[in-house]
C-alpha positions in Angstrom: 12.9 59.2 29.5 11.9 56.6 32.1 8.6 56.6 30.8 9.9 55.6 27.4 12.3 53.0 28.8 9.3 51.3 30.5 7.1 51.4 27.2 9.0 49.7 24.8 10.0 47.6 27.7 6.5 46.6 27.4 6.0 46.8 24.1 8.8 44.1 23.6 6.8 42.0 25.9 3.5 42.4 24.4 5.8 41.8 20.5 7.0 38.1 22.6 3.1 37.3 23.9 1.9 38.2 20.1 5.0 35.9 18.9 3.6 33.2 21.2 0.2 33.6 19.8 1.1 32.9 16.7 2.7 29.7 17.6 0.1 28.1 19.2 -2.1 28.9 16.0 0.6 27.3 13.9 1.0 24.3 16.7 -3.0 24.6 16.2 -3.1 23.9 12.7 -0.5 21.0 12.4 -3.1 19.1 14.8 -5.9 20.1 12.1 -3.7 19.1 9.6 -3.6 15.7 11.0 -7.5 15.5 11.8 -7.6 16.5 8.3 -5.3 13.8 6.8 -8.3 11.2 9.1 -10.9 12.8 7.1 -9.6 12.7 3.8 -9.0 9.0 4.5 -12.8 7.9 5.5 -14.5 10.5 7.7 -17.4 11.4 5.7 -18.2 14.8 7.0 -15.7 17.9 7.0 -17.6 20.3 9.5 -18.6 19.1 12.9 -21.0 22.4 13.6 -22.1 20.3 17.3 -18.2 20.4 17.9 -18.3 24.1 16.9 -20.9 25.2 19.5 -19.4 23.2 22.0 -16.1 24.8 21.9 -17.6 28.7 20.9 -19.3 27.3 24.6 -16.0 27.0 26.3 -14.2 29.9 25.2 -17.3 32.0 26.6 -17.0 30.5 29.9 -13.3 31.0 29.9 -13.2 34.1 28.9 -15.9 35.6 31.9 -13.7 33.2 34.2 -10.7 35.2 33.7 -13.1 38.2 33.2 -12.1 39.4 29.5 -14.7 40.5 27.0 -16.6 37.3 26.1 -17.9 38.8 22.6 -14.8 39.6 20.4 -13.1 36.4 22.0 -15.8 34.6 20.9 -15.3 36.2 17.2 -11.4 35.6 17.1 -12.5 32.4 17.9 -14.5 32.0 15.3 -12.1 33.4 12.8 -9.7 30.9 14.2 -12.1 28.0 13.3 -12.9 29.3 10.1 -9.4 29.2 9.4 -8.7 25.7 10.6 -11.5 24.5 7.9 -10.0 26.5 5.4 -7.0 24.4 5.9 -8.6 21.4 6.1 -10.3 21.9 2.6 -7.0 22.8 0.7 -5.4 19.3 2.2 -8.6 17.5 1.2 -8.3 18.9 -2.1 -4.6 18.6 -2.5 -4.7 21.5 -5.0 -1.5 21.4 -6.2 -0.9 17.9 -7.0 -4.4 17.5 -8.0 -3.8 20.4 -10.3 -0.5 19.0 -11.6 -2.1 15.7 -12.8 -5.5 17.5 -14.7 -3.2 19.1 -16.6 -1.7 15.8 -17.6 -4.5 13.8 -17.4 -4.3 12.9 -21.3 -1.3 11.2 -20.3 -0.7 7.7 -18.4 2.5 5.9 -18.0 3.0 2.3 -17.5 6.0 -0.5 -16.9 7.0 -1.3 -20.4 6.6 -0.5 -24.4 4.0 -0.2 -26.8 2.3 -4.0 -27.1 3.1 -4.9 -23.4 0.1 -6.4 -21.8 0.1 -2.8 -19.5 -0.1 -1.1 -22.5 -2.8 -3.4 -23.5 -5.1 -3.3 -20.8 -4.8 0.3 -20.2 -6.2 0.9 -24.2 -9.3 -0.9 -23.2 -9.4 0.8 -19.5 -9.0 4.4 -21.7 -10.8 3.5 -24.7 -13.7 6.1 -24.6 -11.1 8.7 -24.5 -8.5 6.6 -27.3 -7.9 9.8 -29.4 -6.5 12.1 -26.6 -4.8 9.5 -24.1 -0.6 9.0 -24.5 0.7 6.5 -23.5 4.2 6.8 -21.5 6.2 3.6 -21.6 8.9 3.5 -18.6 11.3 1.0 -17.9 10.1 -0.2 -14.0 6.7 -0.2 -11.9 8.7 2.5 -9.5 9.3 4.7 -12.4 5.8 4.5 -13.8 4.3 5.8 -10.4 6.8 8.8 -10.4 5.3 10.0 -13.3 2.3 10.4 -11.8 3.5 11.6 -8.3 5.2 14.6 -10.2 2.3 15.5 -12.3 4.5 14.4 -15.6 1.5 12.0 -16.3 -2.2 11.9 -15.2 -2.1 8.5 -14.4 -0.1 5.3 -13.8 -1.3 2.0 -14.8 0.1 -1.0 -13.1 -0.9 -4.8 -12.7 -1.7 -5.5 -9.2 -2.4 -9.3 -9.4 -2.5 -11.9 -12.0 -5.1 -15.5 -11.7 -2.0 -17.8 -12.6 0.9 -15.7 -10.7 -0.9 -14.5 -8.0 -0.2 -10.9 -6.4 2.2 -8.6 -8.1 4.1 -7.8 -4.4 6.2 -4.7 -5.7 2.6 -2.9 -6.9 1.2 -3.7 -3.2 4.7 -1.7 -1.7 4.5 1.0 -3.9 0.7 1.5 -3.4 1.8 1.7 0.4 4.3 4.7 0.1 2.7 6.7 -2.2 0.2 9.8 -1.5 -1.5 8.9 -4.4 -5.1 7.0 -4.3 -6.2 3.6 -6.6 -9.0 5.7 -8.6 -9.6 2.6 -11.1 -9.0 -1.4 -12.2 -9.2 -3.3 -15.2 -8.8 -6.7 -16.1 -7.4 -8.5 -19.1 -7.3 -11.8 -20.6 -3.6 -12.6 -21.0 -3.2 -15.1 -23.8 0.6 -15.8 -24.2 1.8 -16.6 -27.2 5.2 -17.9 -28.4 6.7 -15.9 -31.3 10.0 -15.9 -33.5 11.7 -14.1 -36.0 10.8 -16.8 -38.7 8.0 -19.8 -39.1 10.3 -21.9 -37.5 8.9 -25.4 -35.3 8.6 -25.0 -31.5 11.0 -27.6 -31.3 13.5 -25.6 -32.8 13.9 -22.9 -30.6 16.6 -22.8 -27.7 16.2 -19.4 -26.4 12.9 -17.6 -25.1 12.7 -14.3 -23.5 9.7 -12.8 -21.7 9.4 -10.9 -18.5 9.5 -12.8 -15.5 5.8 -13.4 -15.0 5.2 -14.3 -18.2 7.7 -16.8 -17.9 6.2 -17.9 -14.5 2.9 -18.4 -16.4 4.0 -20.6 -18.7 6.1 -22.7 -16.7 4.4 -26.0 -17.6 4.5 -24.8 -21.8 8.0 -24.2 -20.6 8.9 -27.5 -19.0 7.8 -29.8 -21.4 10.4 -28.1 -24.1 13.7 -29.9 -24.3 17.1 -27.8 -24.2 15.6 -24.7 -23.8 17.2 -21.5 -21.7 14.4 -18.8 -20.3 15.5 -15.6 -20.1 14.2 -12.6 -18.3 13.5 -9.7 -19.9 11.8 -6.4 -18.6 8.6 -6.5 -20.6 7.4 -9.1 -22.9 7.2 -6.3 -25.6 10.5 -5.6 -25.7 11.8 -9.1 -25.3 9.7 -9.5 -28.6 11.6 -6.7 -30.1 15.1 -7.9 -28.7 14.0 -11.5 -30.7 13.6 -9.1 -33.8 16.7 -7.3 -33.9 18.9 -10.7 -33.0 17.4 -12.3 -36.4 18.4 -15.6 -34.7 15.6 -17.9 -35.4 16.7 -19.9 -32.7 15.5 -17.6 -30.2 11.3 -16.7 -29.4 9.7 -14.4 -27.2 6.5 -15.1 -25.2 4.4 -12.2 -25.4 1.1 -11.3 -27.2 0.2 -11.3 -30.5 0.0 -7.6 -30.6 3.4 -7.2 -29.5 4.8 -10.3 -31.9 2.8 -8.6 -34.9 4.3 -4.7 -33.8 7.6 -6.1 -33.6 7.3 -8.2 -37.1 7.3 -12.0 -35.3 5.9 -15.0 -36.4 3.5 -16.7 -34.0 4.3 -20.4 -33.9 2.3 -21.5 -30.6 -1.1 -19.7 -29.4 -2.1 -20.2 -25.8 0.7 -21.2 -23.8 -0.4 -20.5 -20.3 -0.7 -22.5 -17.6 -4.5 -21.8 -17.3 -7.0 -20.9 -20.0 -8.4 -18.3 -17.7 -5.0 -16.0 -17.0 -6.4 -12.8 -16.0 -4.3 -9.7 -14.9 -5.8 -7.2 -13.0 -4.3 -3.3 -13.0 -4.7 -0.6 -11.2 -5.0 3.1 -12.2 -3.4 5.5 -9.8 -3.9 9.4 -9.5 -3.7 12.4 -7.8 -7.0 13.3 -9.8 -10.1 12.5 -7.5 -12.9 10.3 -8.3 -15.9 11.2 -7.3 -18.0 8.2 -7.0 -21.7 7.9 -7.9 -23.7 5.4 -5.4 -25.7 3.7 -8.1 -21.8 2.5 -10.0 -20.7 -1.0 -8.2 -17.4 0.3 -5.9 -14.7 -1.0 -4.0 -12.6 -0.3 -1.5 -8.4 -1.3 -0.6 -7.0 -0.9 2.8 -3.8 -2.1 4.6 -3.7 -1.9 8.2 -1.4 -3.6 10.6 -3.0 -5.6 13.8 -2.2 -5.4 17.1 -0.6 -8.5 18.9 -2.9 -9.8 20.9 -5.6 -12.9 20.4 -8.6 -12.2 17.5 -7.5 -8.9 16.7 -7.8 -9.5 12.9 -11.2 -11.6 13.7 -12.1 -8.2 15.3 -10.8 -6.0 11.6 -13.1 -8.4 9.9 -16.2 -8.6 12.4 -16.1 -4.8 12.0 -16.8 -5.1 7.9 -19.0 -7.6 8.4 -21.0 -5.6 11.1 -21.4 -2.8 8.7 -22.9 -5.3 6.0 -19.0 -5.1 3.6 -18.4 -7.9 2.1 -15.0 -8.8 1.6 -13.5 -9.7 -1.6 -9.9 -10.4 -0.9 -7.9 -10.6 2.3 -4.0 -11.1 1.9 -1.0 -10.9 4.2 2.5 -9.7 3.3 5.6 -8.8 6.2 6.5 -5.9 7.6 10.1 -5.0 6.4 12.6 -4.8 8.8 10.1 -6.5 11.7 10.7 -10.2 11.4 6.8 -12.2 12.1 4.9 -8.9 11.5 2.4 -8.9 9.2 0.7 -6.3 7.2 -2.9 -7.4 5.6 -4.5 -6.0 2.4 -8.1 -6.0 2.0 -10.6 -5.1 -0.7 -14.2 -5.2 0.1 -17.1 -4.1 -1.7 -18.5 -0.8 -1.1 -17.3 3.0 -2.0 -16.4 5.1 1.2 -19.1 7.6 -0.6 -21.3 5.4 1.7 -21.9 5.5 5.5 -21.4 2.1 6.2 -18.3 2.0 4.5 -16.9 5.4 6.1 -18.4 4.0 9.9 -16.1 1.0 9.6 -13.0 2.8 8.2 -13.1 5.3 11.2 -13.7 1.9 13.4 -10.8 0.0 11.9 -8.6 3.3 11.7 -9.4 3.7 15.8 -8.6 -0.1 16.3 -5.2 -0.7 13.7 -1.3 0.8 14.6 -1.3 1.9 10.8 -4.0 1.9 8.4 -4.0 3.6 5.2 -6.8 3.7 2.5 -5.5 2.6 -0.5 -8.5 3.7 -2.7 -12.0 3.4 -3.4 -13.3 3.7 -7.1 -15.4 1.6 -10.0 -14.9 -2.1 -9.7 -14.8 -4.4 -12.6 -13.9 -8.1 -10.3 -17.2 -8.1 -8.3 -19.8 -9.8 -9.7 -22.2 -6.4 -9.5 -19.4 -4.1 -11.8 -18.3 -7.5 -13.8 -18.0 -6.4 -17.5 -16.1 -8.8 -18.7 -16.9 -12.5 -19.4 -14.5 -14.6 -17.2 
């Protein structure tokens, strides 16, 4: 009786020792999961086999130290390491979400209706594939990326920055909190026209609706009208529409032509902008990796944060420069909530398919408080993947 007392006495010990094993495999793999999360953002190798003997090394000499059988702990060893990569892999791979958007890759939403400029740009990013893509208009920028962060869509297509406006600052913050990557860009002309429900003069009009960058882009055309009230609107499509349905011909929308001609307007002034050259540049965002060849023209965004102390962003951009990156845009925007912190975007030229550009990630990742990449994929505003005249 005493004897079976003391056994499951011990038993229950050995249940709380194998209990404790399994927690320190668990606490083992949240670390992997974070040396994962460093890889998937720039490390270029998954497997360190020098790393491997090293530690295979270790548990050897630890075992004969405390004079247990060096073999098989070598071997559970080895099954815990093949179990670590395993989960690395999957959280490279991001199956699920990955997954998710394939199936809806035919699909892409953007901010907007049919005949927006997002729309626009997103039928010439898509154009090989015209006959299967949807388009999936949504009503902001926030719900265009929740499309694709739930898998609804494949892809979301936003503008990013414009030649006349500048950045696009709610893009850049939503970029920031998303775990999706920047897999593509493409620009577009942006020529504004001024449209009404009938052939009426310019001069006539005393109401014009647009979205609010539109409206900031033609400022001067704008200014120069007398008696005139500007109205935002949440696209310029659908301000173009709103002009329709009113039947006032009193009131215009600034949009393009393709949205004035959808929405049964009458263009009465062609080229409104401030500048000739208005450009927009959009993003495509995805769950969906990209693998990149070497021979297509890439590039890469970060945002990091710096620490406070003299040169430390000379010392960010040293390290690009001392991997031969060239940089193609550097811009600063605060930190919410941290009054005279800054965080800095950067683009510069370069996939992180390349070991340059993966060495100075891992650099800059060791050096910056946060850093995330952003993306790296097929460039079309460097002079090597230009397609477009500008």
């Amino acid at each position: 009786m005493m004897a079976t007392r003391g056994l499951e006495k011990m038993r229950a010990n050995l249940d709380r020792l194998d209990r404790r094993l399994v927690e320190i495999l668990h606490e083992r793999l949240q670390a992997v999961a974070e040396i994962a999360r460093l890889k998937a953002e720039g490390l270029p190798f998954l497997r360190d086999h020098e790393r491997e003997a090293q530690l295979l090394g270790r548990i050897e000499e630890w075992a004969r130290e405390l004079g247990i059988d060096e073999f098989r702990t070598q071997e559970i060893f080895r099954e815990v390491i093949a179990m670590s990569l395993k989960a690395q892999e999957e959280a490279l791979l991001k199956r699920d979400q990955a997954q998710r958007s394939i199936r809806t890759a035919h699909r892409v939403s953007f901010q907007g209706t049919h005949g927006a400029y997002s729309h626009i740009a997103g039928k010439k990013y898509f154009a090989s594939q015209a006959s299967q893509i949807e388009f999936v208009g949504c009503a902001t920028f926030a719900a265009a990326l929740e499309e694709a962060e739930t898998g609804s869509a494949g892809y979301a297509f936003l503008p990013i920055e414009n030649t006349t406006a500048g950045s696009i600052n709610e893009t850049y913050d939503l970029l920031r909190h998303t775990e999706l990557h920047i897999v593509g860009e493409e620009i577009l002309h942006v020529r504004h026209c001024l449209a009404a429900s009938e052939d009426v003069e310019v001069g006539a009009v005393r109401r014009i609706l647009s979205h609010p960058q539109a409206l900031q882009q033609c400022s001067v055309f704008l200014r120069s009208l007398d008696d005139v009230e500007a109205v935002a609107f949440e696209d310029t499509a659908a301000a173009a529409r709103a002009v329709r349905e009113s039947g006032d011909p009193a009131q215009a929308a600034i949009a393009s032509e393709e949205a004035a001609e959808l929405a049964g307007l009458q263009v009465i002034a062609r080229d409104i902008a401030n500048q000739t050259e208005n450009w927009t540049r959009f993003v495509v965002i995805s769950a969906i990796e990209m693998e990149l060849d070497p021979r297509i023209p890439a590039k890469t965004s970060l945002v990091f944060t710096t620490k406070h102390r003299q040169g430390a962003l000379a010392r960010c951009l040293e390290i690009l420069a001392e991997h031969d990156l060239n940089l193609s845009k550097l811009e600063s925007r605060p930190v919410p909530k941290r009054p005279w912190e800054y965080l800095f975007y950067v683009d510069f030229e370069g996939g992180l398919s390349s070991g340059p550009a993966a060495l100075a990630v891992a650099e800059l990742r060791r050096d910056c408080p946060y850093f995330k990449v952003l993306g790296s994929y097929p460039a079309r505003t460097t002079a090597a993947g230009a397609v477009d005249r500008i």
